[in-house]
C-alpha positions as CSV (number, residue, x, y, z in Angstrom):
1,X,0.0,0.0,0.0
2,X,1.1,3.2,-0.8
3,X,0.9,6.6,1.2
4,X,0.0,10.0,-0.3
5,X,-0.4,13.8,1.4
6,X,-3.0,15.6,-0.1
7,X,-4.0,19.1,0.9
8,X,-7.4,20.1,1.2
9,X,-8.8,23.5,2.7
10,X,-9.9,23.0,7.2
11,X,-13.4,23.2,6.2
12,X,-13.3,20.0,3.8
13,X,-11.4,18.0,6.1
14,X,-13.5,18.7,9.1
15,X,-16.6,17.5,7.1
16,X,-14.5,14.6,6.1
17,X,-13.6,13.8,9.7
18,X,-17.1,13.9,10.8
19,X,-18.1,11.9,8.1
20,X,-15.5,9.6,8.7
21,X,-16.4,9.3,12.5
22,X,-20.1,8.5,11.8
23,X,-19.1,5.8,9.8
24,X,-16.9,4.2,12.4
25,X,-14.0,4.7,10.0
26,X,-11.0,6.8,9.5
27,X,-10.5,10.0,6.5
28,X,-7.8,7.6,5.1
29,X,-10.2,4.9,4.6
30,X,-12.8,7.4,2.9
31,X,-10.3,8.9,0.4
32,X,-9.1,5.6,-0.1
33,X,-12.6,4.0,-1.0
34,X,-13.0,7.7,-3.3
35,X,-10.1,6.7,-5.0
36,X,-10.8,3.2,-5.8
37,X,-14.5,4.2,-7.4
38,X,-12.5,6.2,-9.8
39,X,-11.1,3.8,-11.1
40,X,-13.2,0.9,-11.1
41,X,-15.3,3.8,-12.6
42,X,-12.9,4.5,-15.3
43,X,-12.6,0.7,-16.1
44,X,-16.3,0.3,-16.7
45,X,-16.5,3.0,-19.0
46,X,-13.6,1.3,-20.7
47,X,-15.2,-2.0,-21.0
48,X,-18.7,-0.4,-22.1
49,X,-16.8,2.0,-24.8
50,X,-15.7,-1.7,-25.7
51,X,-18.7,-3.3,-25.7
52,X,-20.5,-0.3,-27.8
53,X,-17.5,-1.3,-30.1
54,X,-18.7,-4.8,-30.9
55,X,-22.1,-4.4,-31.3
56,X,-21.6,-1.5,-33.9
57,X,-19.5,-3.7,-35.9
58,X,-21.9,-6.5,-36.4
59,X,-24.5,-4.2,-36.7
60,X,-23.2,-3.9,-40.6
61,X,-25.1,-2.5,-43.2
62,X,-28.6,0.0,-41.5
63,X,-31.6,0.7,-43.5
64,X,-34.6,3.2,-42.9
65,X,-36.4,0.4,-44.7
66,X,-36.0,-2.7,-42.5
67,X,-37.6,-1.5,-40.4
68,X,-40.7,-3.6,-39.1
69,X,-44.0,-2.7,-38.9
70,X,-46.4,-2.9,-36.3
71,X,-47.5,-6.0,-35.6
72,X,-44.0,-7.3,-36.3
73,X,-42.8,-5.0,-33.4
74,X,-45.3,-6.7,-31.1
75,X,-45.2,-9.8,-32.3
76,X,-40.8,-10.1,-31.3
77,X,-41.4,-8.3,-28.4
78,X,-43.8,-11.4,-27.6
79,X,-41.0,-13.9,-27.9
């Protein structure tokens, strides 16, 4: 594990402290939790950006007239 300093005006850390106390747990803890949703964030985005990748490319050729009509519409949403 790997310490860090960060400087943050008295104001924030005091919320953070009280935050930190209700929770039973310390600011470290807090800004390490912080920390980690940014990048789990970041990798989910990733893997969607991904994803969104694939499904475009099989998508292949688009035409306003494939589209299906009504009772088609209903009738897949059936199944």
């Amino acid at each position: 594990m790997r310490n860090i300093t960060v400087s943050v005006p008295e104001e924030v850390y005091r919320q953070a402290k009280v935050k930190a106390a209700k929770q039973g747990r310390s600011v470290s803890a807090l800004v390490a939790e912080f920390l980690s949703a940014l990048s789990d964030a970041g990798d989910r985005f990733e893997n969607l950006l991904s994803q969104q990748k694939q499904v475009v490319a099989e998508i292949g050729s688009f035409r306003a007239g494939d589209r299906l009509d009504r009772d088609q519409l209903h009738d897949r949403a059936i199944r």
